[in-house]
N, C-alpha and C positions, 0 to 999 in steps of 0.2 A: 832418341837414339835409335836407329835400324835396328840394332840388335833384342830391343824390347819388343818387336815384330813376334818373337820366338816365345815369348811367355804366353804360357796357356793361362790365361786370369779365370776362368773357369774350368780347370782342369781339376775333379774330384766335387764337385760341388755339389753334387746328389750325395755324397758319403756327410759334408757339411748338412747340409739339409735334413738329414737324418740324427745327428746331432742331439743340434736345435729341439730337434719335436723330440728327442728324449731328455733335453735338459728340461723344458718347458714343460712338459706331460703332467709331471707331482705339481705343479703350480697351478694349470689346470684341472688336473680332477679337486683337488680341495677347493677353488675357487667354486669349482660348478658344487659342491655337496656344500657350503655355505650358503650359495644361489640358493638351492632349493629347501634348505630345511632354517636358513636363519634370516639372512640379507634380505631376499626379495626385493631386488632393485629394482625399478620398472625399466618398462620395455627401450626408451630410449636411454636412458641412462646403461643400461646392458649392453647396448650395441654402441655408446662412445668406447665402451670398457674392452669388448670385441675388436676394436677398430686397432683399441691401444695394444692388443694382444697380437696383432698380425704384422703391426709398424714393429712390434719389438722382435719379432719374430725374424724376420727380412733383414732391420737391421743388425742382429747378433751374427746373423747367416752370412750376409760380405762383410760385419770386421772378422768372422772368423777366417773364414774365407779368404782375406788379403794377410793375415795374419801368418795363415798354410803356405800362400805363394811369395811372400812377403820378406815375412819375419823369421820362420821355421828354417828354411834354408841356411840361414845367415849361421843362426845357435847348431844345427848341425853340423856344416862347415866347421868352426870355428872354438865346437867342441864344450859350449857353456851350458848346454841344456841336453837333454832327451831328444831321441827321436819323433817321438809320439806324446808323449805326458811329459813336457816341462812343466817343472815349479816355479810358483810365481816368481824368482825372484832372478829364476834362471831366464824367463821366458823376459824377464823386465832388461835383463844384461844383453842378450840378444836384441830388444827393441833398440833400445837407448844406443847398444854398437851400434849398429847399423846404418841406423839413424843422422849418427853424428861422422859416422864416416862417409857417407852420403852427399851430408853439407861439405864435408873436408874437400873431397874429390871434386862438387860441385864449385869449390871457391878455388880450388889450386889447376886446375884443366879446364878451361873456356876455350879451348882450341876446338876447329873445327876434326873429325875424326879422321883416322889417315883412309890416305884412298886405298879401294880393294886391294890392289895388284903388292902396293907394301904392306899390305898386312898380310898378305898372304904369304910372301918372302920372308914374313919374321915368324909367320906360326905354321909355314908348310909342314915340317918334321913336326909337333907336335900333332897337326888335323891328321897327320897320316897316323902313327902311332895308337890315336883314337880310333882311328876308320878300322886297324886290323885289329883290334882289342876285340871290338865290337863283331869282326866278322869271326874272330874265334868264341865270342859267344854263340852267334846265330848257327854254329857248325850243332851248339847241341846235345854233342854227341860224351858231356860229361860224364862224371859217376855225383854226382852230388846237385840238391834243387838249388833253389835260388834263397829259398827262405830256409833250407836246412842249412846253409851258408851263414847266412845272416846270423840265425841263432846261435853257432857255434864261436861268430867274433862274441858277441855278447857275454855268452860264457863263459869266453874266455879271460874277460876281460873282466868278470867279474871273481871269479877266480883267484885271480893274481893280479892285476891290478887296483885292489878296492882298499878294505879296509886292514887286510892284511894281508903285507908281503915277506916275500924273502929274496935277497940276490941270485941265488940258484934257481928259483922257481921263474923270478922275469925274466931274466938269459932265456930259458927254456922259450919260455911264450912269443919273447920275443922274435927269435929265430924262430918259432913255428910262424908265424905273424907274416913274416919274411918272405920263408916259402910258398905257405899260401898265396901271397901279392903276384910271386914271380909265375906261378901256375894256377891262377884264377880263370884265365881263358881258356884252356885245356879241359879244366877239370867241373866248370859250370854246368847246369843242366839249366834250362828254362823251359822248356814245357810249354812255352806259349812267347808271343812275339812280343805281348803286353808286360812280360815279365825282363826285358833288355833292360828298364832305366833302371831296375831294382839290381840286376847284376853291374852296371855302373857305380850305382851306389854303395854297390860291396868292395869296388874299388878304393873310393874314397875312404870308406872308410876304415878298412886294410890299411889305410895311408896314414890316418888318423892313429890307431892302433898303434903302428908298429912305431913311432912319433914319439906317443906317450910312454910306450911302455922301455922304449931305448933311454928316454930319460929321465924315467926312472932308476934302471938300470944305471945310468951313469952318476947320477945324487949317491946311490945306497955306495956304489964305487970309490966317491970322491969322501965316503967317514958318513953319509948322512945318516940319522938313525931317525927311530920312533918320533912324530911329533901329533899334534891333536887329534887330527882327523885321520891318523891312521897309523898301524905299527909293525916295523923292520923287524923279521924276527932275528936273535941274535942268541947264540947256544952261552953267551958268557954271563947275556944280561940275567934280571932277577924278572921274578915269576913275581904279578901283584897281589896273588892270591895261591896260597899253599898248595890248592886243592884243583888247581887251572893246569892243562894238558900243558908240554913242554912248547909247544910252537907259540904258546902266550909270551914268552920271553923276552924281554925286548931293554934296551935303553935310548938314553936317552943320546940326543946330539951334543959331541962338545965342541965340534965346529961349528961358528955362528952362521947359519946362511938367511938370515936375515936380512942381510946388508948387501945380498948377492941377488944377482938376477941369470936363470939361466937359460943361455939360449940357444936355439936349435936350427940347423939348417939341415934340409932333406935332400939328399940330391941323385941323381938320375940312376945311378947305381944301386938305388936303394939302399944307402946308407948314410947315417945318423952324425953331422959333426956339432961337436958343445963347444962354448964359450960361456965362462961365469963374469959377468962382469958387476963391478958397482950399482947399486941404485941410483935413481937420476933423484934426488931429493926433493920433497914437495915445495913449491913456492911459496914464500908467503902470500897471501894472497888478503885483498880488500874486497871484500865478499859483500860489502852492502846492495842491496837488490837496484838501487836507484843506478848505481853507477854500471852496475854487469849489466843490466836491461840496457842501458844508454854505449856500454861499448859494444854489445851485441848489436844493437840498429847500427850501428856506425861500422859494423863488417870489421872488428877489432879482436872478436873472440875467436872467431874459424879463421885462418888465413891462410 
């Protein structure tokens, strides 16, 4: 595709490479203080072991590497993982999306791509929209840096969106969330030219934010309360422990939303509209390996 023209497949690679030689390093020095006071391997056996030290080395360094231009983006976008330190399981939900959306897209568009002039006709107001976003960062002329930015979604986000909330509290955030988005270009500093994709990226995720924390906001609205992974506070509910501050308060949900899926649409306005609908029930499914590897070859599973 043209447009993979645009990927920097070595962009940051010296920060990967650095890495590496700190993952590596505790591996090395115990190896070499074994070498010299127990092992004693001889000399050619030392240098297949060296050989095998720099092939691991190179190779960790591009899957990381494709991983960073690859994979990272995807769990960012899409909100499954960290920024910077995913966990494993998060960083495995990001591969596997990706991956499989990839094949999706791959098996349902085999058309050739549209020509310039209609693609331009369909994304002109969007490329333009980009273009002055962008020139209202380069103006500069903010009160706020680019990573003081950054760090303020994060906090905020963990605040009030984490393991414990309150409806008053995400109202708040949310609408702060809001305004930030619509005065991001104004109010950015960048300090450096190097520093534009990271105010892009505060875009996003401005967008990301203000997303989750609207639907939030709209569960605790529609009766939701307290459930595993985190708790609604509630001045009526009960306190699990006598001796716990009052915002520990919480109950439970008596509306099932189990059964419900809820969904979000963002749109240009910058605002948030819900739909709760049904879950889509699991299939039964014939999971013998012989037969899913044989509809898989036969282009039966992705369609």
């Amino acid at each position: 595709m043209k447009g993979m023209q645009d990927v920097e497949v070595f962009a940051g690679f010296g920060e990967t490479l650095v890495e590496v030689s700190f993952a590596l390093m505790p591996l090395i020095f115990f190896f070499a203080i074994f070498q010299i006071f127990f092992l004693k391997y001889p000399v050619n056996k030392l240098m297949n072991m060296i050989k095998g030290i720099i092939l691991a080395f190179f190779g960790l360094a591009f899957f990381l590497q494709g991983v960073h231009i690859g994979f990272f983006p995807v769990g960012e976008v899409n909100g499954s993982h960290g920024v910077y330190r995913p966990g494993g399981a998060a960083l495995n939900s990001g591969q596997v999306g990706s991956t499989r959306a990839a094949q999706y897209i791959s098996a349902q568009y085999n058309d050739l791509p549209e020509k310039k002039n209609s693609f331009l006709d369909k994304t002109r107001k969007q490329i333009k929209e980009k273009i002055e976003l962008g020139n209202k960062f380069l103006k500069d002329d903010g009160s706020k840096d680019v990573e003081e930015i950054r760090k303020e979604i994060g906090q905020r986000m963990s605040e009030y969106g984490a393991h414990i909330r309150s409806l008053k509290d995400v109202k708040k955030a949310a609408e702060k969330t809001r305004q930030q988005l619509n005065s991001l270009g104004e109010n950015t500093k960048l300090n450096s030219i190097s520093n534009l994709n990271r105010a892009f990226k505060n875009y996003d995720l401005l967008i990301s934010q203000y997303i989750y924390l609207s639907a939030i906001e709209n569960y605790i609205e529609r009766g939701g309360k307290s459930r595993g992974s985190y708790l609604v506070k509630d001045p009526e509910g009960k306190l699990p422990l006598s001796n716990l501050p009052e915002k520990f308060r919480f109950s439970l949900s008596q509306e099932n939303f189990t059964d419900k899926i809820q969904q979000v649409i963002f749109n240009k306005d910058i605002n948030c509209e819900f739909e709760w609908r049904p879950v889509t029930p699991l299939p039964e499914a014939d999971s013998w390996f012989e037969k899913v590897w044989n509809k898989f070859r036969n282009n039966e599973i992705i369609r």
